[in-house]
PLY file of the C-alpha trace (Angstrom):
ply
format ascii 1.0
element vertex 64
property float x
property float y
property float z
element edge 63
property int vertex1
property int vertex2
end_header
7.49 -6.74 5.65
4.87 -9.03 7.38
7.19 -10.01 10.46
7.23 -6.37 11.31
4.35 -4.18 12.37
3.76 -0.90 13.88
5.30 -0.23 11.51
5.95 -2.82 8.88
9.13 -1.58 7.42
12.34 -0.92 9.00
13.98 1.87 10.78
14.55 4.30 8.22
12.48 3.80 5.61
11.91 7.13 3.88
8.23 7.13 4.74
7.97 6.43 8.05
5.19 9.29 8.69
2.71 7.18 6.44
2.34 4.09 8.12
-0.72 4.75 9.58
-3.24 4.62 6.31
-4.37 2.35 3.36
-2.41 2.86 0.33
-3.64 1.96 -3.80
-0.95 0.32 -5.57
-1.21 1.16 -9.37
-1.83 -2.81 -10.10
-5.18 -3.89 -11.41
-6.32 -7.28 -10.40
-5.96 -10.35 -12.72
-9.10 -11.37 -11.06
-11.43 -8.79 -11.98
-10.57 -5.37 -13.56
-12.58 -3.35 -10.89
-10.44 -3.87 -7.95
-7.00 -3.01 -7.30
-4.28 -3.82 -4.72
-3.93 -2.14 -1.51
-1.19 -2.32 1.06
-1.33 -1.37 4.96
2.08 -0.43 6.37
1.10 -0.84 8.93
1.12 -4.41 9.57
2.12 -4.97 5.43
-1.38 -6.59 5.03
-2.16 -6.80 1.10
-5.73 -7.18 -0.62
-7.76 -5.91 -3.15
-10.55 -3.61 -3.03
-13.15 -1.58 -5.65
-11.51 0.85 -7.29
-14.51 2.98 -6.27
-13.52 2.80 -2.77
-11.41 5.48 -0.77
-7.86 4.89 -0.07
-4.50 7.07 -0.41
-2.51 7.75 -3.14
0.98 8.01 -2.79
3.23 9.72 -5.60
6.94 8.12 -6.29
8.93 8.20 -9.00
10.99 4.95 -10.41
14.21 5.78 -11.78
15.55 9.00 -13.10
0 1
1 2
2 3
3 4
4 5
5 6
6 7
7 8
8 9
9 10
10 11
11 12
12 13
13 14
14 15
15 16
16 17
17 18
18 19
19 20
20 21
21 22
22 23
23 24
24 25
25 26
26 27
27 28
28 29
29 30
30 31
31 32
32 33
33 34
34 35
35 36
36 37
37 38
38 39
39 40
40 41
41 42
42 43
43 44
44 45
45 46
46 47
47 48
48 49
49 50
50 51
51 52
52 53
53 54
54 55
55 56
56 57
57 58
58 59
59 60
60 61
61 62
62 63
């Protein structure tokens, strides 16, 4: 959520110890197949970035 920040979800969100680092999403760009999408909770800034670049990984599970 971009009109929060610090951090940019609300109060109880069930990862509230996280908000501090870079995340990978698990989308490829359209735009060219080496980067992927990143989000910051932080502020919930989005880009893309080299895949060959360091970010965290976090593990959910959609469904059951």
């Amino acid at each position: 959520d971009t009109t929060h920040s610090n951090p940019a979800f609300l109060p109880g969100y069930p990862f509230m110890n996280f908000y501090r680092s870079i995340y990978w999403s698990a989308t490829t760009s359209a735009d060219d197949p080496n980067e992927a999408w990143y989000v910051t909770f932080y502020d919930g800034y989005v880009n893309r970035y080299d895949k060959d670049g360091y970010m965290n990984v976090r593990c959910v599970r959609y469904g059951q």
